[in-house]
C-alpha positions in Angstrom: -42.4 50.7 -144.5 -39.3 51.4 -143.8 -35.6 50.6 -144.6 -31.9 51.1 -144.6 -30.8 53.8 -147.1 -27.8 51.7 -148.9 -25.5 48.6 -149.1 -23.5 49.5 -146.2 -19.7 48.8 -146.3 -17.7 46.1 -144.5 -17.6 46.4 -140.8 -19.3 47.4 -137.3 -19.7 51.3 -138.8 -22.3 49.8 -141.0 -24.8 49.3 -138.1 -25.4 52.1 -137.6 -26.3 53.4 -141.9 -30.1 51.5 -141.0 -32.4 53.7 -140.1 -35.8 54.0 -139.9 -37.2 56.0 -142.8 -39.2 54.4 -144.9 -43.4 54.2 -144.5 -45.9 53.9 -146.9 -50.1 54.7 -146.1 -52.2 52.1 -148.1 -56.2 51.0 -147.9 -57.5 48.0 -147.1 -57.2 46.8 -150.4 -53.9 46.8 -151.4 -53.5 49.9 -152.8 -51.0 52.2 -152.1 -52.1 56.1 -151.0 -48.6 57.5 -149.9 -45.4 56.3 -150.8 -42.5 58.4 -149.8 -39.1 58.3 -152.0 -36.7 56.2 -150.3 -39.7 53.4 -149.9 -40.1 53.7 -154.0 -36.2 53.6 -154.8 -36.0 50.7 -152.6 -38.4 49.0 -155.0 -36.9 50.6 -158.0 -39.7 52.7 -158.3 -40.1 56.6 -158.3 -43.1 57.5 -155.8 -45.3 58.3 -158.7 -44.5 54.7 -159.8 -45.4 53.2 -156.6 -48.6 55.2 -155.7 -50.2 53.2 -158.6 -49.7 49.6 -157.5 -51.1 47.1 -155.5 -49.2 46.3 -152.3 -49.6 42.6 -153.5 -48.4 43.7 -157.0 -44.8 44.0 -155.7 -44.6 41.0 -153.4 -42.4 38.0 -154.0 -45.1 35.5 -155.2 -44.1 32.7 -152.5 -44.7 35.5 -149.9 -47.8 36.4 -151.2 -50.6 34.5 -148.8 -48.8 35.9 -145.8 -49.1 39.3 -146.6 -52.8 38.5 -148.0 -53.7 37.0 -144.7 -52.1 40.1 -142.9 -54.3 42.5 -144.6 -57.2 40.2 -144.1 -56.0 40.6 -140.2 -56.0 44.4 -140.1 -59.3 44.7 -141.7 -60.9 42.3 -139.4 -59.8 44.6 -136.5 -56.1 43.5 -135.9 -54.6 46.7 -133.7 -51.0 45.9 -135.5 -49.5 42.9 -137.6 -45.9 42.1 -138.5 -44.5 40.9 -141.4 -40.9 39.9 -142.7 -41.7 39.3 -146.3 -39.7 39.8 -149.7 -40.4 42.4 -152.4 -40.1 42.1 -156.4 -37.7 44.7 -158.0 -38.6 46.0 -161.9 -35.3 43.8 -162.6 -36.6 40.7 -161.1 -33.9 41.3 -157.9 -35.2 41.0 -154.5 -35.3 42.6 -151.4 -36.2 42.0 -147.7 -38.1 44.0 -145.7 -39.3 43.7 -141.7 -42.7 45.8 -141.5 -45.5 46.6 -139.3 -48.7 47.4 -139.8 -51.3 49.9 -137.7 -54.7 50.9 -138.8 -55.2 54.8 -138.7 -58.0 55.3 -136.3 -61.5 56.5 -137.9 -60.3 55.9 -141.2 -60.1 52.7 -143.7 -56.8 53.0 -144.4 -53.4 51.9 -142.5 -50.1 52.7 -142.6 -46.6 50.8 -142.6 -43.1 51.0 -141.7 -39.9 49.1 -141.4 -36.6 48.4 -142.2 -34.6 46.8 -145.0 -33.6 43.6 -144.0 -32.2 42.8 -147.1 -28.3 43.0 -146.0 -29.8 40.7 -142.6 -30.2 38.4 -144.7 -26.9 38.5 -146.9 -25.1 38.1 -143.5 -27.3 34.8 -142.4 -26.5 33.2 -145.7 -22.5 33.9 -144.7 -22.9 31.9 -142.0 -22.6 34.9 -139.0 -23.4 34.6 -135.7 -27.6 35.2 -135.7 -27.1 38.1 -132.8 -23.9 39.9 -134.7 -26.1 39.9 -137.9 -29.1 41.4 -136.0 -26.5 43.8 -134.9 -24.9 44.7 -138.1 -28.0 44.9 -140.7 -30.4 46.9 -138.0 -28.2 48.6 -136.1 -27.8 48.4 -132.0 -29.8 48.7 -129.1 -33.5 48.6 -131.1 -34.2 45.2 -129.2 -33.3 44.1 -126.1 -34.3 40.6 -124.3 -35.1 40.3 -120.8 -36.1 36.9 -118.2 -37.9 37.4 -115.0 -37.5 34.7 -112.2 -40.9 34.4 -111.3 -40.4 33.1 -108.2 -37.7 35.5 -106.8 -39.3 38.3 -108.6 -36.2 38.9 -110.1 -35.8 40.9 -113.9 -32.3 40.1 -115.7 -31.4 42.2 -118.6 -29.1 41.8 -122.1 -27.1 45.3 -121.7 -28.4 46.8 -124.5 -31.7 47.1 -122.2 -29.0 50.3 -120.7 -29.5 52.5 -123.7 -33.2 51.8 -124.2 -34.4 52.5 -120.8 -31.6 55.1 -120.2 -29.4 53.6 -117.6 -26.2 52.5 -116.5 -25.6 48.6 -116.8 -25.6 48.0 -113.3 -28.3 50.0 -112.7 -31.1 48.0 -114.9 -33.8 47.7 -112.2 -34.4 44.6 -110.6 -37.8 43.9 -110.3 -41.3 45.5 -111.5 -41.1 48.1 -108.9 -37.9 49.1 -110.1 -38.8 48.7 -113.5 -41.9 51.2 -112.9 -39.9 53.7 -111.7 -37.7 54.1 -114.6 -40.6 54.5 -117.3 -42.4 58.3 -117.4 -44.7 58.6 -114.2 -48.0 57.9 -116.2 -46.7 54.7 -117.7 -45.7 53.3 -114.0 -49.5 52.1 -113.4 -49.5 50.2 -117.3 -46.1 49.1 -116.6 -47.4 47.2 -113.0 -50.7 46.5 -114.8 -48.8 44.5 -117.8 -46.7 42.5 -115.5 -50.0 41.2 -113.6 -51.3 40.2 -116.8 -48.4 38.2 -118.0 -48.7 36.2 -114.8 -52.1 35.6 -114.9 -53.0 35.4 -118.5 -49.5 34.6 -120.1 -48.5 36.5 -121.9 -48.3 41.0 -122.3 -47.4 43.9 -124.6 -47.3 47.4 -123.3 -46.4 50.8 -125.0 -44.8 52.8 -122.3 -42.3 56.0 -122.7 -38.8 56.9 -120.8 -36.6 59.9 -120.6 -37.7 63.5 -120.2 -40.3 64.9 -122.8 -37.6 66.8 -125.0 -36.0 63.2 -125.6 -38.6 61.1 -124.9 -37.8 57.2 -126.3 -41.7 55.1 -127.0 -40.8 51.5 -126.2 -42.9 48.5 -126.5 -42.4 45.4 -123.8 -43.7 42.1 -124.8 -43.2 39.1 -123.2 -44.6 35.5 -122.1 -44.5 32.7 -119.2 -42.0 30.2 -120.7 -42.1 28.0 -117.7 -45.1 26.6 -114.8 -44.7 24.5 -112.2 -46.8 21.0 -111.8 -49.7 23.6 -110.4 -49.4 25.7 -113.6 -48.2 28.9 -112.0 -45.6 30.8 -113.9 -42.3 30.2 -112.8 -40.3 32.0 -115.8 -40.9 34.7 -118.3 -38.8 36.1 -121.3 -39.4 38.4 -123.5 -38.1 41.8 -125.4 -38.1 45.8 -124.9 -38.3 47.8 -128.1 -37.6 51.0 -129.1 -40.4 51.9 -130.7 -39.9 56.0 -131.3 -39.6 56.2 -134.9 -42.5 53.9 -135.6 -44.3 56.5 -132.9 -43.6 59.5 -134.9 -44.3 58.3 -138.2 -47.8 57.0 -136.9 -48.0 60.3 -135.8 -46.7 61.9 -139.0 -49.1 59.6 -141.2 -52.3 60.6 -139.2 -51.7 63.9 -139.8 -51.0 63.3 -143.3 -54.4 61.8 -143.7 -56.6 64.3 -141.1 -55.1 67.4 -142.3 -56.2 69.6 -145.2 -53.0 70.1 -147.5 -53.7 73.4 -148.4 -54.7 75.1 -145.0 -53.2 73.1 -142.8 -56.5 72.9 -140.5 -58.0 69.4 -140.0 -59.8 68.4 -142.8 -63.8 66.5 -143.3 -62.6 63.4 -142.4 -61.1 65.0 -138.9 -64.2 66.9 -139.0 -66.5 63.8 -139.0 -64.4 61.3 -136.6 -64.4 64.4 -133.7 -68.6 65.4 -134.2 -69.1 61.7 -133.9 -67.0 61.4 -130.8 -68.1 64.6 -128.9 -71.4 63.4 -130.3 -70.7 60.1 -128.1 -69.5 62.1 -125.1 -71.6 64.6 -125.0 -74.9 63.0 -125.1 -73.3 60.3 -122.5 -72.5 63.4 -120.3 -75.5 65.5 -121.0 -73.9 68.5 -122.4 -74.3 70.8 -125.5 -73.3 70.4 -128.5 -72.5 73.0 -131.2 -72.0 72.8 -135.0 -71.4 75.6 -137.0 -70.7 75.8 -141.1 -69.0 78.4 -142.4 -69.3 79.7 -145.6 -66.9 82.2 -148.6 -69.0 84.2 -150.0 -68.9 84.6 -153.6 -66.2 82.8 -153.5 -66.8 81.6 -156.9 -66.8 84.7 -158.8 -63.7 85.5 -156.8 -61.9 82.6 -158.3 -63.4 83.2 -161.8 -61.8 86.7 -161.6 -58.2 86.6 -159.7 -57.4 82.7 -160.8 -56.9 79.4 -158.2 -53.5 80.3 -156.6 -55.2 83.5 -155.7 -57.9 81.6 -154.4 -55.9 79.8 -152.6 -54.2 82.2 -150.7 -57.6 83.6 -149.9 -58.6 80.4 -148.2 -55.2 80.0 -146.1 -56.0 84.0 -144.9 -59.8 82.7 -143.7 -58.6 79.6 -142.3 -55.8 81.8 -139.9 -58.6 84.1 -139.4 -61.1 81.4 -138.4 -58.7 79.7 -136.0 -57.9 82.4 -134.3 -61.4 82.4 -133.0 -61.8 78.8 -132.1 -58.9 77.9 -129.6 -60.5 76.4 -126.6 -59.2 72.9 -126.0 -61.8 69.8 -127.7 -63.4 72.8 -130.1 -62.1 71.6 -133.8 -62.2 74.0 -137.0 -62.0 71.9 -140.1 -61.9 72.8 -144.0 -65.4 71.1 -144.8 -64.9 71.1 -148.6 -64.4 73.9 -151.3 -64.7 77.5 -149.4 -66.5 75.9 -146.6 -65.5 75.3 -143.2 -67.2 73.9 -140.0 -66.7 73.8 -136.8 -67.3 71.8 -133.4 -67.8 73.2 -130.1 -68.6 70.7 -127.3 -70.2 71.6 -124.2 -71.4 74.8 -125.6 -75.4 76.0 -126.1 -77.1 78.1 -128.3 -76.2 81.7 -127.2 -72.5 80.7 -126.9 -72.5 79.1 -130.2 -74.1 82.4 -131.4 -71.4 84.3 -130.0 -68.7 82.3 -131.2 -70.2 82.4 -134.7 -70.4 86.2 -134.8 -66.9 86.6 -134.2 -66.1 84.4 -137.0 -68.0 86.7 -139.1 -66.0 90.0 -137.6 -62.9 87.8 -138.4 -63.2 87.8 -141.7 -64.3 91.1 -142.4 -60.7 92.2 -141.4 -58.8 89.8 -144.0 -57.6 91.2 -147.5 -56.3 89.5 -149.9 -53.2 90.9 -151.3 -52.5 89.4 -154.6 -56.4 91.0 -154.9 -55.2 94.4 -154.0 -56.6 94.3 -151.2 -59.8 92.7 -151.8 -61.8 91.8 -148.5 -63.8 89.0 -147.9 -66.4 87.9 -145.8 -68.4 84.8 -144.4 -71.9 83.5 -143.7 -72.1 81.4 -140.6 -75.1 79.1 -139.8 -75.1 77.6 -136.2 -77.3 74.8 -134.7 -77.0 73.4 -130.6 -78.0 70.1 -129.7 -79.5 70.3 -125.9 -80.3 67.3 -123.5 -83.7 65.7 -124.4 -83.8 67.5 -127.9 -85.1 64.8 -130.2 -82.3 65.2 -132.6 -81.0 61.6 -132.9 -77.9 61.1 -134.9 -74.8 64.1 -135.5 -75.5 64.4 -139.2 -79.4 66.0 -138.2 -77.3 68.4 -136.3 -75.1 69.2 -138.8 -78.3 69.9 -141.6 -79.4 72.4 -139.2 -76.6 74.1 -139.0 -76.8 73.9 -142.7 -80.2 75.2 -142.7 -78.9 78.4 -140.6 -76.5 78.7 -142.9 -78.2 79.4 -146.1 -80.7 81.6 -143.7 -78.0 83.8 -143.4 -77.0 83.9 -146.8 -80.7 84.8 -148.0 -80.5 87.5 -145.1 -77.3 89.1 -147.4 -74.3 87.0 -146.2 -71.7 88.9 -143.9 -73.5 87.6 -141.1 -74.3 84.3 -138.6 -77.6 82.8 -138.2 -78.6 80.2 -135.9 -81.2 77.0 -136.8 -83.6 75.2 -134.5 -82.6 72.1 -133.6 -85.9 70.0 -131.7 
């Protein structure tokens, strides 16, 4: 979630104090995983604080079934729900926040952001204009409405439409054509596509991006057919363009929050699992290889028992640069499996290539030293296993075993080395 971070002062100047900066990761029940500080001060909480409550535990009680039904919506397989909802403060105050809410794909949880609405809200109660509150308590040009003339094929545009879509007022386009060419070149087709289905089912919403990729602005346009003729064809549509680019990168900041190891920095099991289920998909649709491969410390333990954890971690940073150096082709995937162990995907490729690719993990290794272990080397054991078309290996977790059968081959071989398992 996300919010302004203070009582702005009297004036315009305050419009532009609200930023988006506060988000929050939560699971399906309530409870909140990641909280980052200027989300907890807003509730008078440190992030500590906040990371042990309930979503629902700091909701204002009247708002309580909304919120409630929301979650109920995003675990039912809602793609995104918004909520304008008020939170309890320790000291019984309130404040107003305007969220949304995305499920993280391949996982259970979902993540949040908005803004403090709080001071929105303030103004409203003084009586302001509804459009120079907007402006003042979120800031300018997030929101912009636009009406298309059906009939004439005609788009007409508030001017704050200029900034988001990165033109001159008199230069807002006209009509969808127009409109197509101002978004990135791979958007124009969804752009077109979205306009055909808000005339023939009603109603659209389409992600689509603008600018050069340096400054690239995400924007979402929604809209609906207000007006039909006697017939029931549309004759008028409204609706609003977004700027969505914040929201963007924090989903994007928040996925990688919750698929990437915090130690190493690599993907992590729950990457791991969500890609050898997906090339899984693809490459038995396809009829191409798969390779797994599990990668093992070894003695990893003893090495801990005798230079201590932060030495042990270092170590497992040095394999993990080590490792990836080896696995760079576009769609492979190293992940930290768990403890010293590490796996690996490699789609499209077969048993002599996942061999290959799983001795030089091995010679990888062999060249890392540990410095705070003056000098210690290390060293791996690999096992690999390759689904082939019309093996009878059913589901990705019987490829995986295998490969952990090949594994603990090669450790009763003497470790240091890479072994490779049948997989019928």
């Amino acid at each position: 979630m996300t919010a302004s971070p203070g009582a702005p002062s009297e004036g315009v100047d305050c419009a532009r104090a609200s930023e988006i900066e506060l988000f929050s990761v939560a699971g399906m029940d309530g409870n909140l995983r990641e909280v980052n500080e200027p989300f907890a001060a807003l509730l008078g909480l440190s992030a500590a604080q906040a990371q042990e409550c309930s979503l629902l535990e700091l909701v204002h009680p009247e708002d309580l079934g909304a919120v409630v039904a929301a979650l109920a919506a995003l675990s039912a397989g809602a793609a995104e729900v918004a909520l304008d909802n008020r939170f309890v403060k320790p000291d019984g105050s309130t404040v107003h926040l305007e969220w949304v809410a995305r499920p993280l794909p391949g996982t259970d949880l979902w993540w949040a952001a908005g803004r403090d609405t709080t001071r929105f809200y303030l103004l409203l109660r003084e009586s302001l204009d509804l459009r120079t509150g907007l402006d003042l308590a979120l800031g300018q040009t997030t929101a912009a409405l636009w009406d298309l003339d059906v009939l004439r094929g005609r788009f007409s545009w508030e001017p704050q439409a200029g900034d988001l879509l990165d033109l001159p007022v008199d230069a807002l386009p006209a009509d969808a054509a127009a409109l197509a060419a101002a978004v990135h070149p791979q958007d124009a087709d969804r752009l077109l596509g979205a306009v055909q289905e808000l005339l023939t089912a009603g109603a659209t919403e389409v992600e689509l991006r603008v600018g050069a990729d340096v400054g690239t602005r995400h924007l979402s346009l929604r809209g609906r057919v207000l007006d039909r003729d006697r017939r029931g064809r549309p004759t008028r549509a409204v609706g609003l363009v977004l700027d969505i680019t914040a929201e963007k990168a924090m989903e994007e900041q928040m996925l990688r929050m919750v698929m990437s190891d915090a130690l190493t920095g690599i993907p992590n099991r729950r990457a791991f699992d969500q890609a050898l289920r997906s090339e899984w998909r693809r490459c038995t649709r396809a009829a191409e290889p798969l390779s797994v491969l599990m990668v093992d410390v070894d003695d990893f333990k003893a090495f801990n028992d005798t230079f201590g954890h932060p030495v042990g971690d270092a170590a497992l940073c040095s394999v993990a640069r080590a490792l990836s150096g080896c696995v760079q082709r576009a769609g492979d995937v190293l992940a930290r499996f768990g403890g010293e162990e590490f796996a690996v995907v490699l789609p499209g490729v077969d048993g002599a290539g996942a061999q290959a690719v799983a001795d030089r993990l091995v010679e990888a290794v062999r060249g890392v030293s540990v410095r705070q272990a003056g000098d210690r080397s290390l060293s791996v054991s690999v096992g690999a296993a390759t689904w082939l078309p019309g093996a009878s290996t059913r589901k990705p977790a019987e490829l995986l075993a295998h490969a952990d059968t090949a594994l603990y081959a090669a450790k009763a071989a003497g470790k240091d080395r890479a072994a490779s398992g049948a997989c019928p």
